[in-house]
N, C-alpha and C positions, 0 to 999 in steps of 0.2 A: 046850553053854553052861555046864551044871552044872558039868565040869570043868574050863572057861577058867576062871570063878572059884573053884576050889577052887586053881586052879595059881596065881591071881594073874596070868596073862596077859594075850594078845589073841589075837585071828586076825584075820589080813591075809588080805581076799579077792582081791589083786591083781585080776587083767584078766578071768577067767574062769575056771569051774568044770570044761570041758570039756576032758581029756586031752590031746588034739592042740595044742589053742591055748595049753595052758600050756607045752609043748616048742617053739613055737613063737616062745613070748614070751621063753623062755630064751636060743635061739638070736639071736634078734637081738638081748637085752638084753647078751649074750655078745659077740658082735662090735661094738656101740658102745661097751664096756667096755675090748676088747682097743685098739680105736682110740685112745679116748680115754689108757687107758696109757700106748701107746705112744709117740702125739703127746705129750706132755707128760712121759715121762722124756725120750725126745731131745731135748727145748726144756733139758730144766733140764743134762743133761750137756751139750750142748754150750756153752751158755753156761758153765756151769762151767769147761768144759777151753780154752776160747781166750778169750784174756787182751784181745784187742780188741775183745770183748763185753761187759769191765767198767766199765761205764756206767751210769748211773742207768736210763737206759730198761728197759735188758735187767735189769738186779738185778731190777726191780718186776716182769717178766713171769718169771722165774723163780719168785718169789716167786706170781705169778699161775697158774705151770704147778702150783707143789708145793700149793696150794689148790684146784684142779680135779683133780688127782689123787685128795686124800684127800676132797674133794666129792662124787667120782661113787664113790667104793669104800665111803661109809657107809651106801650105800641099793642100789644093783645090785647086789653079791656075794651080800645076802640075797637079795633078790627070785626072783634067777636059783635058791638054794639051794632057795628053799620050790617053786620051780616047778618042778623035777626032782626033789623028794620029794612034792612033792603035798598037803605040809605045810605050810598059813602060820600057825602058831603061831610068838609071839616071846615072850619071857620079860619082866616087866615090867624086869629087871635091863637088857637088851637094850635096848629101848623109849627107858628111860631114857637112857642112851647114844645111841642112836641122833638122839635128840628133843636134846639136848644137844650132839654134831658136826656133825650137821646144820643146826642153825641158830648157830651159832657158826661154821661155818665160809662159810656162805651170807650173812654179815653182815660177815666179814673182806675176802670176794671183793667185795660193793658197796662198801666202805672201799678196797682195794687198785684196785679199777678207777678210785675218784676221785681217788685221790692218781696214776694213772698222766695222766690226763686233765690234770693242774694239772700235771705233769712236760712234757706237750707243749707244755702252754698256755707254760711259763715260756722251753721251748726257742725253740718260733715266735716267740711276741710278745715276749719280752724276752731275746734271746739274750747281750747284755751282760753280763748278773747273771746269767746260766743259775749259771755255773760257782761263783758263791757261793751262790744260792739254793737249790740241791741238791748241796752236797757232799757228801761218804759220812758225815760225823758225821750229816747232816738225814736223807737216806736210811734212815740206820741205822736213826733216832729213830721215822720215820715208819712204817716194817716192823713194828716193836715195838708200836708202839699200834696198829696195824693188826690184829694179832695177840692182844693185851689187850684190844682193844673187842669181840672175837669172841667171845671167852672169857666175855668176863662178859655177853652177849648170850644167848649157849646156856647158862648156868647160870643167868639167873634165871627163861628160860623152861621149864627142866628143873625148878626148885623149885618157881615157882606150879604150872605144868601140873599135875605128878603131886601135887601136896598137897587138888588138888579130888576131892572125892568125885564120884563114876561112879555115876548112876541107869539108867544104859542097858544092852545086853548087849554084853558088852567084842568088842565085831564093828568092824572096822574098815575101811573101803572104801577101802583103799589099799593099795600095794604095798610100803609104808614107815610108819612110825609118823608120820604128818604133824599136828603142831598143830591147825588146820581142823579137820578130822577127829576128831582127840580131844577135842577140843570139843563134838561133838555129843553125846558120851557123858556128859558132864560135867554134873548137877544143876545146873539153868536157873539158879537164886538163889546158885550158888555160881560159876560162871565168869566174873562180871564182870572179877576182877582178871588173869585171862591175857588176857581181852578186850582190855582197857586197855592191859597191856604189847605186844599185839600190831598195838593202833592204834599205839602210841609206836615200835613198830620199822617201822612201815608208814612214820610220817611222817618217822623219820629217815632211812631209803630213798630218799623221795620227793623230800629233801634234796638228800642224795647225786647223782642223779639229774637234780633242778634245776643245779645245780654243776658238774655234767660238761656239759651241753647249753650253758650258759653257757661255759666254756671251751670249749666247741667254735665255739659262733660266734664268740667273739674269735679264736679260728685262722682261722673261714674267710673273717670278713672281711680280718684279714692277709694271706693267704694270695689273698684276691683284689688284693693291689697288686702282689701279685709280677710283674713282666713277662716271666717265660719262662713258657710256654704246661707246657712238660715239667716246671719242678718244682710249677706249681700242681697238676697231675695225678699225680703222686705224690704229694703231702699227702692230696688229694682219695680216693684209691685208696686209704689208711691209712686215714684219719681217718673215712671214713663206714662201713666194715664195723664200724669201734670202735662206731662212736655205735647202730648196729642192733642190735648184739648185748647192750651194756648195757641200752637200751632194751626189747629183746625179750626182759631176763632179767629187770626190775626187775617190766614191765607185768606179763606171764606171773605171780609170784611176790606182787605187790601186789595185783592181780584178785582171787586166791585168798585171802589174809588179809585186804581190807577186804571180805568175803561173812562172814563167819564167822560171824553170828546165822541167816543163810538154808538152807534143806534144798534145798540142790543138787542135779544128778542127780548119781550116780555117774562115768556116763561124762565128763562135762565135769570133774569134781576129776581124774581120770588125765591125759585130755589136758594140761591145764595144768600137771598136773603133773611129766610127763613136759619138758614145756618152761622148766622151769627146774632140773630134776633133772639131766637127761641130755642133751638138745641143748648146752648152754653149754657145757662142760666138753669134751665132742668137738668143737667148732665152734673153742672158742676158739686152739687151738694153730695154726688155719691160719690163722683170720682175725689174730692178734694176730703171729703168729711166724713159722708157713713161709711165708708168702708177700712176708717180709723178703728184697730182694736180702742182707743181709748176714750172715742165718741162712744162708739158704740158703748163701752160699760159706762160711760155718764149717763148713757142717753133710757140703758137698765133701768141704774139707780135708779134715776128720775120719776118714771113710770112704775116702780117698784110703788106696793100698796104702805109700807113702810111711808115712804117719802113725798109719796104724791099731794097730803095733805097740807105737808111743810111748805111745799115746791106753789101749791095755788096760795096760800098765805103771799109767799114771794112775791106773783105772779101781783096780786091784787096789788100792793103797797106798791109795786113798779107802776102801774097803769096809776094809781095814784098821783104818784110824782108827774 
């Protein structure tokens, strides 16, 4: 402990102390990593490469795959690091960053999932005005502040957080630099003001949240006048893995910041947290994208021996630029 503080750091105790289980925790943190990667570059090149996927829908999930990418790569690259060196030292340089992408990016994704919710809402219930209400100048606009509101989300909770002085020993029971958690460390009479900011990002979540489930029953009342049986059941087969997984990312995620004065166990901050870390971000690419008839035949195409040659041309002259 003498030398966390002489370094300025922390130590992450992640999952456990015991050799085996931290190769263990690697290896699967390893393979819902490579999942999650994977799932969500394919979403964003194939959207990208086929021109009948440029859509307001698919822009926003694109937009949704490139935010669950760089979501689950600011917390699992480490974790997996410390857990095959056997080292959970972070540097508070690190920390900071870390505390800083992580909630800026986790605050873009409840922003980008309400704005996709109001894209369905306008498509179902007002198909009329769809094509004005979300043209690509609105789209555009909306990506941006989606983007802007993250940013300065993760930078004020990077500036109060680390500006409070730390009466505890810089020990952190997570596998990540998580807010919660460094709270505990934090001098009782000095953490009110990340407190506060973390009630205000709690309640604009909860917003967020309220706003998507209201757009959601305006769809499924709609969607119940419809008199074919088959396309109710496809909205229905869309629309409810949407509304679980919002909901199972907001709950998961708001549990954990509206606790934040209480001394939790240990194991219960992991579990939770593990369910808004890393479930969302692997889950999302099936539930939001492959299991679109329309992905999926882009995603044919693409792979088709026909077009595969066309598609790495593409691919090169992107990486190019």
């Amino acid at each position: 402990m003498v030398n966390l503080t002489a370094m300025n750091g922390f130590l992450l105790m992640g999952f456990s102390d015991e050799r085996k289980l931290q190769i263990l925790h690697a290896l699967l943190f390893l393979v819902t990593y490579l999942l999650a990667l994977t799932g969500n570059l394919l979403i964003i090149t194939v959207i990208t490469l086929d021109h009948r996927l440029h859509s307001p829908m698919y822009y926003f999930l694109k937009h949704l795959s490139l935010l669950d990418l760089c979501f689950i790569s600011v917390t699992v690259p480490q974790s997996i690091a410390n857990s095959l060196t056997g080292n959970g030292y972070i540097s508070l340089v690190q920390c900071i960053l870390q505390v800083f992408f992580f909630i800026a990016l986790a605050s873009s994704e409840v922003a980008i999932l309400t704005v996709m919710s109001y894209d369905r809402y306008a498509a179902i219930c007002q198909p009329l005005h769809y094509e004005t209400t979300m043209d690509p100048s609105a789209c555009r606009h909306a990506v941006i502040a989606v983007w802007i509101a993250g940013g300065l989300s993760g930078l004020m909770h990077a500036a109060i957080n680390f500006s409070i002085p730390l009466c505890g020993k810089r020990v952190i029971h997570q596998f990540f630099c998580d807010v919660p958690q460094m709270l505990k460390l934090a001098c009782s009479y000095e953490s009110i003001n990340e407190i506060a900011l973390a009630a205000f990002t709690t309640s604009a979540a909860f917003i967020c949240l309220i706003s998507i489930v209201l757009s959601y029953i305006r769809i499924f009342s709609t969607v119940l006048r419809i008199p074919s049986a088959e396309g109710r059941t496809k909205v229905f087969s869309t629309c409810l893995p949407h509304l679980f997984v919002v909901t199972f990312f907001l709950s998961a995620a708001g549990f954990e910041f509206l606790r934040l004065p209480s001394d939790s166990s240990s194991t219960m901050d992991l579990v939770f947290s593990i369910f808004y870390t890393v479930i969302p971000p692997t889950l999302n690419p099936v539930i939001y994208s492959l299991r679109n008839d329309a992905m999926k035949a882009a995603l044919r195409k693409m792979l088709s021996k026909e077009e595969l040659p066309q598609r790495k041309m593409c691919l090169k002259a992107m990486f190019k630029l």
